[in-house]
C-alpha positions in Angstrom: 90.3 6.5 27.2 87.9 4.6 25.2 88.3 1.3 23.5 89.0 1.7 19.9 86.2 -0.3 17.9 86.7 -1.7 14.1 84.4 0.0 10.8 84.0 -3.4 8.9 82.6 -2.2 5.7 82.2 -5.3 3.3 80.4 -5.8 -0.6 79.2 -1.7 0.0 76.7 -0.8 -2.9 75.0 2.5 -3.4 73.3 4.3 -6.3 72.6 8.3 -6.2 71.6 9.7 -9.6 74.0 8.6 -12.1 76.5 8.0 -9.5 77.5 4.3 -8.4 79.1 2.6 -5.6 79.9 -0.8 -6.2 81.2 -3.7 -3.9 83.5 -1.5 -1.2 85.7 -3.7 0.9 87.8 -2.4 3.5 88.1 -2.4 7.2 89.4 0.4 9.6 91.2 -1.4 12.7 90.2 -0.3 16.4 92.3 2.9 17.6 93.5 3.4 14.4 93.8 6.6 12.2 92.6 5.8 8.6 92.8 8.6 5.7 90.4 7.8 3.2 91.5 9.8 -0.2 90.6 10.8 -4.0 89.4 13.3 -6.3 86.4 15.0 -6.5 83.3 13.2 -6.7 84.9 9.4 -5.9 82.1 8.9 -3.2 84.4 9.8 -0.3 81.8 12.0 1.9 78.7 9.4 1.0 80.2 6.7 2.5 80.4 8.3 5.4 76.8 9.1 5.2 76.3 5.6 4.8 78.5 5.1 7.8 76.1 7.1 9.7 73.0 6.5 8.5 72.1 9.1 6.7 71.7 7.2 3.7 70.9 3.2 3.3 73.0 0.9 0.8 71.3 -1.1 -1.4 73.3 -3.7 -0.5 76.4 -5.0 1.4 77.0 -4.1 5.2 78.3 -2.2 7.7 79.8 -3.7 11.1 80.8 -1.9 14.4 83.0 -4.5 16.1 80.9 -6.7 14.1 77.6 -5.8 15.1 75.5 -5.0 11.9 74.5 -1.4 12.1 71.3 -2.4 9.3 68.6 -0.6 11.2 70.2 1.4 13.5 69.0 5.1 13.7 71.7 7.9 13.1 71.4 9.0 17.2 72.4 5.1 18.2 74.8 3.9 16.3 77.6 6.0 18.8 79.1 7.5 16.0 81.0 11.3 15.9 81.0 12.4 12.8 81.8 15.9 11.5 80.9 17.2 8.4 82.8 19.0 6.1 81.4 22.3 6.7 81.2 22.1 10.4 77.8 23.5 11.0 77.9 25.3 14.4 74.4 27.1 16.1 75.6 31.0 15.5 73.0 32.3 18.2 74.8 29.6 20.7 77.8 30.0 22.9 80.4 27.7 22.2 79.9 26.0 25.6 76.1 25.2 24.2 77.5 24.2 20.8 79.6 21.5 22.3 77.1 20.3 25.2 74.1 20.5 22.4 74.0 16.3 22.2 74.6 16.2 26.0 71.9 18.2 26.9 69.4 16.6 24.3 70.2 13.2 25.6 69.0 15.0 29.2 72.1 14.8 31.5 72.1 17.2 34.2 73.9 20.6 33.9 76.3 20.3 36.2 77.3 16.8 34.8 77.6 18.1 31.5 79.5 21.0 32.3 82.4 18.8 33.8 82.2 17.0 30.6 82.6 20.1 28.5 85.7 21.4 30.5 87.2 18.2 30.5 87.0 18.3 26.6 87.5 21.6 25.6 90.8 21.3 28.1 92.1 18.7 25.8 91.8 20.6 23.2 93.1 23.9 24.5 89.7 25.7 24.2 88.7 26.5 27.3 89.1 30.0 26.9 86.4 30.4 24.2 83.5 28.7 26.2 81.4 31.9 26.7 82.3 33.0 22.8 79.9 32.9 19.7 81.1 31.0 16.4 81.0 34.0 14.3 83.8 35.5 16.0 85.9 32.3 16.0 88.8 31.5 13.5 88.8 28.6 11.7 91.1 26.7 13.2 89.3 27.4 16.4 85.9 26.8 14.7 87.1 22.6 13.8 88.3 22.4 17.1 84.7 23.4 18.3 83.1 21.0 16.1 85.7 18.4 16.7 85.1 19.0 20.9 81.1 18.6 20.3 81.8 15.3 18.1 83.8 13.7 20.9 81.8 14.7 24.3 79.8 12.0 24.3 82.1 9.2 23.8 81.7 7.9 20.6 82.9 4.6 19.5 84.2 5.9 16.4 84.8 9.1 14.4 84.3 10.4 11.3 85.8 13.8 10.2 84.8 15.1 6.8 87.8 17.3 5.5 88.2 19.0 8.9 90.9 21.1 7.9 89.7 22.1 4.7 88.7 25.5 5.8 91.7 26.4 7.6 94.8 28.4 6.5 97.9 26.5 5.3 100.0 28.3 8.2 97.4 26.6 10.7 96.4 23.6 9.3 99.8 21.6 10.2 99.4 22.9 13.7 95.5 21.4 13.7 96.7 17.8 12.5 98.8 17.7 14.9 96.3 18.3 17.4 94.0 16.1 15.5 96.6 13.1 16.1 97.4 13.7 19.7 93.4 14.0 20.5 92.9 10.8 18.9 95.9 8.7 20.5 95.0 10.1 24.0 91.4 8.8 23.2 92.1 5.5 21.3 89.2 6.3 19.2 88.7 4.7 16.0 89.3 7.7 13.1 88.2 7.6 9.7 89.1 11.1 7.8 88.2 12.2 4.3 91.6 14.4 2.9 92.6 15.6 -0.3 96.3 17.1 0.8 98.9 15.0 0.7 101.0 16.3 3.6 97.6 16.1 5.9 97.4 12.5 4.9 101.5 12.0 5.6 100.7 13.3 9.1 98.0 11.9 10.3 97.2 8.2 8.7 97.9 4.8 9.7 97.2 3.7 6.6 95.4 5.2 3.8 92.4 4.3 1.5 92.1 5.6 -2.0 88.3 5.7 -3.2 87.4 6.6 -6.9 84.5 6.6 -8.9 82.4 4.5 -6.1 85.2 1.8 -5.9 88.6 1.6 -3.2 91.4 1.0 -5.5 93.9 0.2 -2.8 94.7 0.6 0.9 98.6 1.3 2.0 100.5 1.7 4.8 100.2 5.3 5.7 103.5 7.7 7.1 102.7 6.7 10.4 103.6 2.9 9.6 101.5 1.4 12.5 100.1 -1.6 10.7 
């Protein structure tokens, strides 16, 4: 189980376009599950670009346990984060989809492959290790994404939509999963939702984002803080 880690995110500013982010304050505790919501277009999946460095703010900061992440590359700043489409290798077994990160950072096969099973145990998707993506359902596809996201131990996770894709029938059975996984790891979650019921499920507490500026952060279903 790994240490839950704080996202201290403080004075965030960022211009795209005509599109503005100004002055986001808000912190996401260690080991906790934090739903950020909003419409369309509030700035909900850039900030998590931000998070990750994909983009740079013009000003303001970032903090992992309060180390400034200004600088740090995407591939070090420990980060899981999966996007809203969940972009899997088609030509790739599952089993290399979810090692992929593993095996770039060069650990050995064997290590990696007890890694993988312990994961994909977890997540009760052992059974599609030798499959390829395009015959996966989409329930089983987030789980795949969700599994490569988490093998290497990030220090915290973000999860753009993840259930977006999926049925209503299986998306309640998914957050679920989603909750357990991240309780039994303690990692620090941070997870973009537009559906009420997913947010009533799953957050701590819950962050409402529009037009590049948090309007307010509550108590979430859950009730932990």
């Amino acid at each position: 189980m790994v240490k839950g880690r704080s996202i201290d995110i403080k004075a965030l500013c960022f211009r795209i376009g005509s599109f503005i982010m100004q002055d986001v304050t808000f912190q996401v505790h260690g080991g906790e599950y934090f739903v950020l919501t909003g419409p369309n277009g509030a700035g909900k999946s850039l900030l998590m670009k931000l998070i990750c460095g994909l983009h740079h703010p013009l000003s303001g900061s970032i903090c992992i346990d309060d180390h400034p992440l200004d600088g740090t590359p995407p591939w070090r700043r420990q980060i899981g984060y999966v996007p809203q489409d969940g972009v899997l290798f088609p030509n790739r077994s599952v089993s290399h989809n979810i090692g992929f990160g593993l095996e770039v950072r060069g650990m050995p096969r064997r290590e990696r492959d007890t890694i993988i099973h312990r994961m994909t145990d977890l997540l009760h998707i052992t059974h599609l290790l030798d499959r390829l993506p395009h015959g996966l359902s989409g329930g089983e596809r987030q789980k795949v994404s969700l599994a490569r996201a988490l093998v290497f131990e990030p220090d915290v996770l973000l999860l753009d939509e993840p259930v977006s894709a999926i049925d209503e029938q299986a998306r309640d059975e998914v957050c679920q999963e989603l909750y357990r996984i991240q309780r039994t790891l303690g990692v620090t979650t941070l997870h973009i939702s537009h559906n009420p019921l997913e947010t009533n499920l799953l957050a701590d507490r819950v962050g409402v984002l529009d037009q590049g500026r948090l309007l307010q952060v509550t108590s979430g279903n859950k009730g932990t803080v």
